[in-house]
C-alpha positions as CSV (number, residue, x, y, z in Angstrom):
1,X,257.6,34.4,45.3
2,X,257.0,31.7,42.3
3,X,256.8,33.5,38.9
4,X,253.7,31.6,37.7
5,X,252.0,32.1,40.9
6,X,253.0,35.9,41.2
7,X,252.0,36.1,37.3
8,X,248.7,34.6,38.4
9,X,248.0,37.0,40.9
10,X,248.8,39.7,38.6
11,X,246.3,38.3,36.0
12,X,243.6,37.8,38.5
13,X,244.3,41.5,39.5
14,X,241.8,44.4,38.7
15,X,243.0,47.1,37.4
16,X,240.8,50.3,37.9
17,X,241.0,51.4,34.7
18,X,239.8,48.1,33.8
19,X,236.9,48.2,35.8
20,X,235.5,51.8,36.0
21,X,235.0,54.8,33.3
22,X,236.6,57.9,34.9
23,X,239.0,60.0,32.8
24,X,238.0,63.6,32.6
25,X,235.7,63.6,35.0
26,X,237.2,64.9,37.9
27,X,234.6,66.4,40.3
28,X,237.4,67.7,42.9
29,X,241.0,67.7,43.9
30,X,243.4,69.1,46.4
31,X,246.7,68.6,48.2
32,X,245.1,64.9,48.8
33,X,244.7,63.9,45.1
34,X,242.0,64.2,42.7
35,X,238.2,63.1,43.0
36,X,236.7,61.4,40.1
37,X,233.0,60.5,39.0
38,X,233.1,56.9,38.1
39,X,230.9,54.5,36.1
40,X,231.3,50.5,36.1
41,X,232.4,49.3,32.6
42,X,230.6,46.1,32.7
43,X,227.0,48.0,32.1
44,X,225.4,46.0,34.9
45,X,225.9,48.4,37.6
46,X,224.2,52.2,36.5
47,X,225.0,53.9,39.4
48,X,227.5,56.4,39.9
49,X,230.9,56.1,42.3
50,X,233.6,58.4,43.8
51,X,237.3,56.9,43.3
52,X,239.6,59.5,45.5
53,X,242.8,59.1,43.6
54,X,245.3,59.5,46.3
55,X,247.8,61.9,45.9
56,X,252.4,60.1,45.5
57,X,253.4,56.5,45.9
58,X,251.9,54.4,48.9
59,X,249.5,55.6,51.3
60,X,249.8,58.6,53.2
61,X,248.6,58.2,57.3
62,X,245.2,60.2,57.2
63,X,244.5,57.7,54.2
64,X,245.8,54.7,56.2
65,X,243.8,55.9,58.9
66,X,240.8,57.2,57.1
67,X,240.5,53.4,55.3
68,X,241.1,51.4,58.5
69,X,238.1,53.2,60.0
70,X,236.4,53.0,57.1
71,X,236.2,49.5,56.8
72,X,235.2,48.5,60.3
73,X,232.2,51.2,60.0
74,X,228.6,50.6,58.9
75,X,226.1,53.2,59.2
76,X,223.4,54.7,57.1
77,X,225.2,58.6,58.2
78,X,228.6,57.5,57.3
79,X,230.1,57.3,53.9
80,X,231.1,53.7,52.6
81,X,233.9,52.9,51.5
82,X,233.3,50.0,48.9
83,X,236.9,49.0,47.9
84,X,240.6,50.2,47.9
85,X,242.7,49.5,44.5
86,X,246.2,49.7,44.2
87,X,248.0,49.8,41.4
88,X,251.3,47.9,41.5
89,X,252.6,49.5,38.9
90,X,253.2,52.7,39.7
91,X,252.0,52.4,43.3
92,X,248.9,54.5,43.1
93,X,245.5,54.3,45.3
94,X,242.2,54.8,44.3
95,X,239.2,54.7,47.2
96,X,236.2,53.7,46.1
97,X,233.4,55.7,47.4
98,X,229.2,55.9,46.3
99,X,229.2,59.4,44.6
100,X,227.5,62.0,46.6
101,X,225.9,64.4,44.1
102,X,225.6,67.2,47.0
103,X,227.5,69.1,50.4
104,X,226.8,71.1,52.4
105,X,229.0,73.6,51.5
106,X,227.7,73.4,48.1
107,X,224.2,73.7,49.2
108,X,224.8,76.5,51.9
109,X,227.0,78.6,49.4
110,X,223.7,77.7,47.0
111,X,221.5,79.7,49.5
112,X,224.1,82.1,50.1
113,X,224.2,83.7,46.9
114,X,220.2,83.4,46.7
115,X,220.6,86.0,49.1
116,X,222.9,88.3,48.2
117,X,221.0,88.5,45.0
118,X,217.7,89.6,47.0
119,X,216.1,86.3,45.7
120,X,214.0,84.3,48.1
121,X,215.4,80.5,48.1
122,X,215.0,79.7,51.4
123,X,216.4,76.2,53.0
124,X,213.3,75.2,54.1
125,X,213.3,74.3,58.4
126,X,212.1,70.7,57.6
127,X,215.1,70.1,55.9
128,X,217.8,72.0,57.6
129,X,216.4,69.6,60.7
130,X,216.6,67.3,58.9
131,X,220.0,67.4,58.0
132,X,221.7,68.1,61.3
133,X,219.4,65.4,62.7
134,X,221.6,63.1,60.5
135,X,224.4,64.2,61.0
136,X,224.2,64.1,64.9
137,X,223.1,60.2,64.2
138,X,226.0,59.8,62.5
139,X,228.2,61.3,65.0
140,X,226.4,59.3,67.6
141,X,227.2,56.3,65.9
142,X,231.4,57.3,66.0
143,X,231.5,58.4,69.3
144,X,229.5,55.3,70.9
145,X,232.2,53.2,69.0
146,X,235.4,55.8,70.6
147,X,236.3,57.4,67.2
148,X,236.6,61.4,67.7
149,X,235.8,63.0,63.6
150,X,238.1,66.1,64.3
151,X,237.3,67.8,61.0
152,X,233.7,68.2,60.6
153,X,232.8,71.2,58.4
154,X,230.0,71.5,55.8
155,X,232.7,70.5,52.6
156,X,232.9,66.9,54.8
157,X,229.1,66.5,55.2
158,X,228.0,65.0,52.1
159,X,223.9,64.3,50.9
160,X,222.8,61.9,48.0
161,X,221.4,62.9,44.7
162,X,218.3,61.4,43.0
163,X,218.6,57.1,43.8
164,X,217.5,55.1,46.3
165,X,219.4,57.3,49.1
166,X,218.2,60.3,47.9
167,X,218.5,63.0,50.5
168,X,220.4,61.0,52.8
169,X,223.5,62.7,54.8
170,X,226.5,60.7,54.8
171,X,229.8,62.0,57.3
172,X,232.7,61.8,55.1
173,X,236.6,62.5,55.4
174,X,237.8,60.3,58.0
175,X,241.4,61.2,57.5
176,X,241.9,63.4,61.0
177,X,239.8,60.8,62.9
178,X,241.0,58.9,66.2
179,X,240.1,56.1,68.5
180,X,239.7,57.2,72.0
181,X,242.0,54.7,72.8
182,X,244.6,55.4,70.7
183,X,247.1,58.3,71.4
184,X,245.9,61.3,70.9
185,X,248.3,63.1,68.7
186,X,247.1,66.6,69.7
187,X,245.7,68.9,66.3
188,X,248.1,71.2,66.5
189,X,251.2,68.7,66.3
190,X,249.9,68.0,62.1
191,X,252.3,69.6,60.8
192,X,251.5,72.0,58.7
193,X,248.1,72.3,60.0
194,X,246.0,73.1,56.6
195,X,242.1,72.7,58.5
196,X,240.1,76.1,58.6
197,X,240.0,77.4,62.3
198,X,236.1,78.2,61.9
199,X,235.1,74.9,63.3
200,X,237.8,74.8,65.7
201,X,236.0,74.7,69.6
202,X,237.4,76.9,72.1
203,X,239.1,74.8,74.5
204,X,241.6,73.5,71.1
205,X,242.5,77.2,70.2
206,X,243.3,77.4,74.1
207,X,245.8,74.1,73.5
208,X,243.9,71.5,75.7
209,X,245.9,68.9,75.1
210,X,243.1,66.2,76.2
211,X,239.9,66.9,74.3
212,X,237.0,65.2,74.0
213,X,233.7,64.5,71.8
214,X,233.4,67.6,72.6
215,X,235.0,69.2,69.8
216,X,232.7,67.9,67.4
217,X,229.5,69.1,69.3
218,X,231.1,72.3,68.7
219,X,231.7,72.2,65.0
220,X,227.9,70.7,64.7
221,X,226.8,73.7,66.5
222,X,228.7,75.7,64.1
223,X,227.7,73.8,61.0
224,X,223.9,74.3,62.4
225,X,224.4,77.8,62.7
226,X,225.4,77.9,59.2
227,X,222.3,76.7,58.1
228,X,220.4,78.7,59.9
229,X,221.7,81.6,58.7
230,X,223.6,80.5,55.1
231,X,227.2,82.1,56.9
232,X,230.1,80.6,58.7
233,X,229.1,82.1,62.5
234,X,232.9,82.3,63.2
235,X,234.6,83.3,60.4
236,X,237.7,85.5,60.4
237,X,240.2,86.7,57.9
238,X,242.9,84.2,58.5
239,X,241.2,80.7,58.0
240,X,243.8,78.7,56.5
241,X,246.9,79.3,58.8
242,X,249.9,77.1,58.4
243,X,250.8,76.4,61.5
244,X,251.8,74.0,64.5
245,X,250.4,76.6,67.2
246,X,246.8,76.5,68.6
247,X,246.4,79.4,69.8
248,X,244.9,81.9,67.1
249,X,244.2,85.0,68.2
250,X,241.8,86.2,65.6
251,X,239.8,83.1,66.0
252,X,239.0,83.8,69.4
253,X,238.5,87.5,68.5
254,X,235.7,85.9,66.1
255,X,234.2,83.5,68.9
256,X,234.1,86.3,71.3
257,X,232.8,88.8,69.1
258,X,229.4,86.2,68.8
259,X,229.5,84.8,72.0
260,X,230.8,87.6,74.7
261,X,234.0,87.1,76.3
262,X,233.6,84.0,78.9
263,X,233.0,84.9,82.6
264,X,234.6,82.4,85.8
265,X,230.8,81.1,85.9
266,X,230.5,80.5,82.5
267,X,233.8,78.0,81.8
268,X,235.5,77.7,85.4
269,X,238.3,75.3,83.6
270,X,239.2,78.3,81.6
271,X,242.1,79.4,83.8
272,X,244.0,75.9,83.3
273,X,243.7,75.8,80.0
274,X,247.8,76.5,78.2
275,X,247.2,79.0,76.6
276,X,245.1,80.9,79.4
277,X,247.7,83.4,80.2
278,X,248.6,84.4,76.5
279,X,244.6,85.4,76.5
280,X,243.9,87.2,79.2
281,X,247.2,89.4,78.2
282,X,245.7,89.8,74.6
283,X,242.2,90.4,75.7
284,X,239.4,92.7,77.6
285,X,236.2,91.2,78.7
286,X,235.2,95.1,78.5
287,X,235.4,94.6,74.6
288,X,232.9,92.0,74.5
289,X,230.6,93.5,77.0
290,X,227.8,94.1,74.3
291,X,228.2,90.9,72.8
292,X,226.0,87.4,72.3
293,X,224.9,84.9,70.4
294,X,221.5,86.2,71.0
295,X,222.4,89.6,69.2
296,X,223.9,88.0,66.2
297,X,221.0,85.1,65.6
298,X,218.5,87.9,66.2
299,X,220.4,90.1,63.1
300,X,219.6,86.6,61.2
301,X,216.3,86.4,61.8
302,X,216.5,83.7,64.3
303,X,214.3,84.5,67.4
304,X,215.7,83.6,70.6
305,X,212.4,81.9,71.7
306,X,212.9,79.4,69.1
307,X,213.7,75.5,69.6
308,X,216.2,76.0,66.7
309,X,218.3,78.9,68.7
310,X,217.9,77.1,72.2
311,X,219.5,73.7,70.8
312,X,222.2,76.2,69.4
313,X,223.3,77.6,72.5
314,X,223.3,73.7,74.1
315,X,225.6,73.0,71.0
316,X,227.8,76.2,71.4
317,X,228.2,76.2,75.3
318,X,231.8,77.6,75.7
319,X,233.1,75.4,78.6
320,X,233.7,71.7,76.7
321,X,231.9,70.1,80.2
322,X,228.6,71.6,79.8
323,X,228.0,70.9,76.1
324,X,225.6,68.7,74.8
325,X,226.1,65.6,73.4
326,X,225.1,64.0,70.6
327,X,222.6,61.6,71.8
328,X,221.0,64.8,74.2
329,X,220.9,67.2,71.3
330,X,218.9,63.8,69.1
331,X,216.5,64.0,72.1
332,X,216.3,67.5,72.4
333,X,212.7,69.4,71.8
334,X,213.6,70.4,68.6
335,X,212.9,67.4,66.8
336,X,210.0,66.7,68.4
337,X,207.7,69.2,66.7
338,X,206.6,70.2,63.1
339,X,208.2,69.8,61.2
340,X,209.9,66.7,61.8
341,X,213.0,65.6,61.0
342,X,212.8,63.3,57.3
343,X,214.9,60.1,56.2
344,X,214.7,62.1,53.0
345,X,216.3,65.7,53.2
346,X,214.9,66.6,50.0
347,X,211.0,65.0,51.1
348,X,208.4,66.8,49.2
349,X,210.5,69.0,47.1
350,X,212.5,68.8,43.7
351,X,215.9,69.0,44.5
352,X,216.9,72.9,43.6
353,X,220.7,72.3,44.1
354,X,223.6,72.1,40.5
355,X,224.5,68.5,40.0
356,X,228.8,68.2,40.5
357,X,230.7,69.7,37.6
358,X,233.9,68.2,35.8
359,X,236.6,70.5,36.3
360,X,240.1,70.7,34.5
361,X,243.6,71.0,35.8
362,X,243.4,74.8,34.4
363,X,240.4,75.2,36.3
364,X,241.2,77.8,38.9
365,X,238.0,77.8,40.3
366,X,237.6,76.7,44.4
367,X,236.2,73.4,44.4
368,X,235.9,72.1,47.7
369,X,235.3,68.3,47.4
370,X,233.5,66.3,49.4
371,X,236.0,63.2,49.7
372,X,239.1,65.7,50.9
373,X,241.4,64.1,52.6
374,X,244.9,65.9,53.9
375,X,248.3,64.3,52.9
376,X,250.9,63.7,55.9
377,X,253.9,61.7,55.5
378,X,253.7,59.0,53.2
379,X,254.1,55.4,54.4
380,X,254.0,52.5,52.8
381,X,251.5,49.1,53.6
382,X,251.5,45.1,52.6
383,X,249.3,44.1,50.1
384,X,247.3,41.2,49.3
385,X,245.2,40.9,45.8
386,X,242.9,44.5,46.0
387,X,243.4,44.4,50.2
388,X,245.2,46.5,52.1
389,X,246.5,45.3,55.3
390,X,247.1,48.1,58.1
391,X,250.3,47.7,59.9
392,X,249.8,51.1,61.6
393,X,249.4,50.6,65.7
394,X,246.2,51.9,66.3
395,X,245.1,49.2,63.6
396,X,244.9,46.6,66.3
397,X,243.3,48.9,68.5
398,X,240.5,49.3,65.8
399,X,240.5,45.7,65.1
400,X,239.7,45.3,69.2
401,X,237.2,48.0,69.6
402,X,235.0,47.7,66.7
403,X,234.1,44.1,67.8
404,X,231.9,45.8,70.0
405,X,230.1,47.0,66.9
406,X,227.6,44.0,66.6
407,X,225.0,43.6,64.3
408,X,222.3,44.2,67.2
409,X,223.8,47.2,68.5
410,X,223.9,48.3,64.5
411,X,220.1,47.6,64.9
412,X,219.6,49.8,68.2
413,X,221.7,52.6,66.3
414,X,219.3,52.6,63.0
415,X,216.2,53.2,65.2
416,X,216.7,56.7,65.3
417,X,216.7,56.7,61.2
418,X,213.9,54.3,60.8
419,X,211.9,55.3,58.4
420,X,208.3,56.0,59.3
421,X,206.0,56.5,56.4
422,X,203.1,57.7,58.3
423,X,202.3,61.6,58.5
424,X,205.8,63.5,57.7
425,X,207.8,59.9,57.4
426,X,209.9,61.1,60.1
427,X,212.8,59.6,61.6
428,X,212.6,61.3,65.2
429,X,212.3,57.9,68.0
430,X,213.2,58.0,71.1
431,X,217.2,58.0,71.1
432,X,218.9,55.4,73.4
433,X,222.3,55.2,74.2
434,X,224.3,52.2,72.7
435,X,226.5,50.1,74.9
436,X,229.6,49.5,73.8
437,X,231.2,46.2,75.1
C-alpha cells in the first residue's frame, strides 16, 4: 500500500478513545472482555452507549458471528449494534452498543431479595407480560429470518432506562446464534462449554443433534417462569459445568423433579434420542410419580386456572414437537386480557430498579453483564477504515438470507409492537406470520 495513502487512512481513522469518554466506567466484564458506559466527546450526542471491549488480538468467532448478525438485523426487540472500532494498533475491538440501564437478571434478582426480606415489591403482571411479550416479538423476528438465539437467559434480555426507549426489551448476546442454514455445530461441541444448563431444553441435555426453534421456546418458558415466581424453575447445584458432554444428569434430575418424569404419550421421540439409554439406566419414573409443574407453580402462588400458568405449560411442553412457537404463544389468550401487554414495560410506574454500577478490577462482586459474549478461538478478519468484513462461511449465507428481510416485511413484523395510545397503549394485534422469501 502507498505511504501517503495508508497515512491518510490512518489520519481519517477514529480512534475510540478519540471519540467516546469511557475509562473507569466499566459496568461488566467476563472471559469476553470488559463492558463500558460510554459518552460521545463531541457534546452533541447526550445519550449513553455500551462499547464491549473484546477480550485478545482480532476477533474471536462468537464475536465474528455475534457482529455479522448484528448488522443485517433491525428490530425494535433486538439490540443494535451501532458501529465496530478496531484499533490497529494493538489490534483491539470495541462494539458499540445503546446502553441498557436494566436486565432481567438484574430486575428478577431485584424482586428476589424483596422477598427474602418479607418486603412486598411485587413485579407487577402488566409488566411481567409485558416483557415476555417482547421478548417473544423479538424471537419471532429471528426465527422468521432462520437465526436460532441458543443462549437466552435473563442476563441476555436487556430493557432501557429513562429515554425515548424507556421500558423497551431488547434481545442481546448474539455470540451462540446460528442460521438454520448454516451447519449446525451441535452445543455441546463449544468447547469448553461455559453457558448455565438452567435454560438448557430437554431434548439438548438428551444430545439431539438436530434441534430446532424449539430450544428457545424452552428457555422463554423458563425465563417466564422466573418472573413469575422471582427463581430460576430449573436450577441445580452444578450450573456452570465445563464440559463437551450433553448429557447432565443433575439437570434432568431438576427438570424432572418440576415436571414428572416423561411418559411414551407425553414425548414418543424420547426413546431415539442419544442419550436415551444412559437415562432410563440412571432414572425411575417411580421417583417422579408425585411430581408437576402444577405442584411447584401452586407453592408460588400461581393458580393453575390462570392464563399465565396455561401459556407456561404450552412453553414448557417436554417433547420439542408439541411446543409452542413463538408466533402461537404472541396469539395466545394471555395477552388478550387485562392487563395488556405495554410498549413501555415500566407504563404507569417510576422505575424501582438501581441504575448500572462502575465496578473495579478488585471488584469481586458477580456482575453479570448484559452484553456477555463467550470467547472461542480467536481468528483474525480484513479491515477497511472502521468496517469489518466477514470472511467466515456462514457470512455469505447471512448475506443471502437476510435479503429476505425487506423493509415491508420489517413493517408486518412491528405491527405486533405498534404502539396504541388508547386505553392501556398496548401492543397486543393480531400476530401474523412473516414470509420469508
Amino acid at each position: 500500500m502507498d505511504a501517503d495513502f495508508k497515512a491518510q487512512l490512518d489520519q481519517e481513522r477514529t480512534k475510540v478513545e478519540d471519540a467516546f469518554d469511557f475509562l473507569g466506567c466499566k459496568v461488566g466484564r467476563g472471559t469476553y472482555g470488559h463492558v463500558y458506559k460510554a459518552k460521545k466527546k463531541d457534546g452533541n450526542d447526550t445519550r449513553d452507549y455500551a462499547l464491549k471491549q473484546i477480550e485478545g488480538a482480532g476477533l474471536s468467532t462468537s464475536a465474528c458471528r455475534e457482529i455479522s448478525l448484528l448488522r443485517e438485523l433491525k428490530h425494535v426487540n433486538v439490540i443494535t449494534l451501532q458501529r465496530v472500532f478496531l484499533s490497529h494498533a494493538d489490534r483491539r475491538v470495541y462494539l458499540l452498543f445503546d446502553f441498557a440501564e436494566h436486565d432481567l437478571w438484574h430486575i428478577i434478582k431485584f424482586h428476589r431479595s424483596a422477598k427474602q426480606n418479607k418486603k412486598t415489591v411485587a413485579c407487577a403482571r402488566g409488566m411481567v407480560k409485558s416483557l415476555l411479550y417482547q421478548v417473544l416479538a423479538g424471537i419471532h423476528y429471528l426465527h422468521a429470518n432462520w437465526i436460532l438465539h441458543r443462549d437466552l437467559k435473563p442476563a441476555n434480555i436487556l430493557v432501557m432506562g429513562e429515554g425515548i426507549e424507556r421500558g423497551r426489551v431488547k434481545i442481546a448476546d448474539m455470540g451462540f446464534a446460528r442460521l438454520f442454514n448454516s451447519p449446525l455445530k451441535p452445543m455441546a461441541d463449544l468447547d469448553p462449554v461455559v453457558v448455565t444448563f438452567w435454560y438448557r431444553a430437554p431434548e439438548l441435555l438428551l444430545g439431539a443433534r438436530h434441534y430446532t426453534k424449539a430450544i428457545d421456546i424452552w428457555a422463554i418458558g423458563c425465563i417466564f417462569a422466573e418472573l413469575l415466581t422471582y427463581e430460576p424453575i430449573f436450577h441445580c447445584k452444578q450450573e456452570d459445568i465445563k464440559t463437551s458432554t450433553p448429557y447432565h444428569h443433575d439437570q434432568l434430575d431438576r427438570i424432572f423433579s418440576v415436571m414428572s418424569f416423561p411418559i411414551d404419550k407425553d414425548w414418543e421421540d424420547m426413546k431415539k434420542m442419544p442419550e436415551y439409554a444412559r437415562l432410563s439406566k440412571e432414572f425411575k419414573k417411580s421417583n417422579y410419580a408425585n411430581c408437576s409443574l402444577n405442584k411447584y407453580m401452586e407453592k408460588h402462588n400461581v393458580r393453575s386456572d390462570s392464563r399465565a400458568f396455561q401459556l407456561l405449560v404450552r412453553l414448557l411442553t417436554i417433547d420439542p414437537t408439541k411446543r409452542l412457537n413463538a408466533l402461537e404463544a404472541m396469539n395466545d389468550p394471555y395477552f388478550k386480557e387485562d392487563p395488556r401487554p405495554t410498549e413501555d414495560v415500566f407504563e404507569g410506574q417510576p422505575i424501582p430498579y438501581p441504575k448500572r454500577e462502575f465496578i473495579t478490577d478488585d471488584d469481586s462482586s458477580d456482575v453479570t453483564g448484559a452484553h456477555v459474549s463467550k470467547i472461542e478461538s480467536t481468528i483474525m478478519v480484513k479491515t477497511e477504515a472502521s468496517s469489518v468484513v466477514l470472511t467466515q462461511q456462514h457470512s455469505s449465507h447471512l448475506n443471502h438470507s437476510q435479503q429476505s428481510i425487506t423493509t415491508q416485511q420489517q413493517q408486518q413484523q412491528n405491527v405486533h409492537i405498534k404502539q396504541q395510545p388508547q386505553q392501556h397503549n398496548n401492543i397486543v394485534q393480531q400476530a401474523h406470520p412473516q414470509q420469508v422469501s
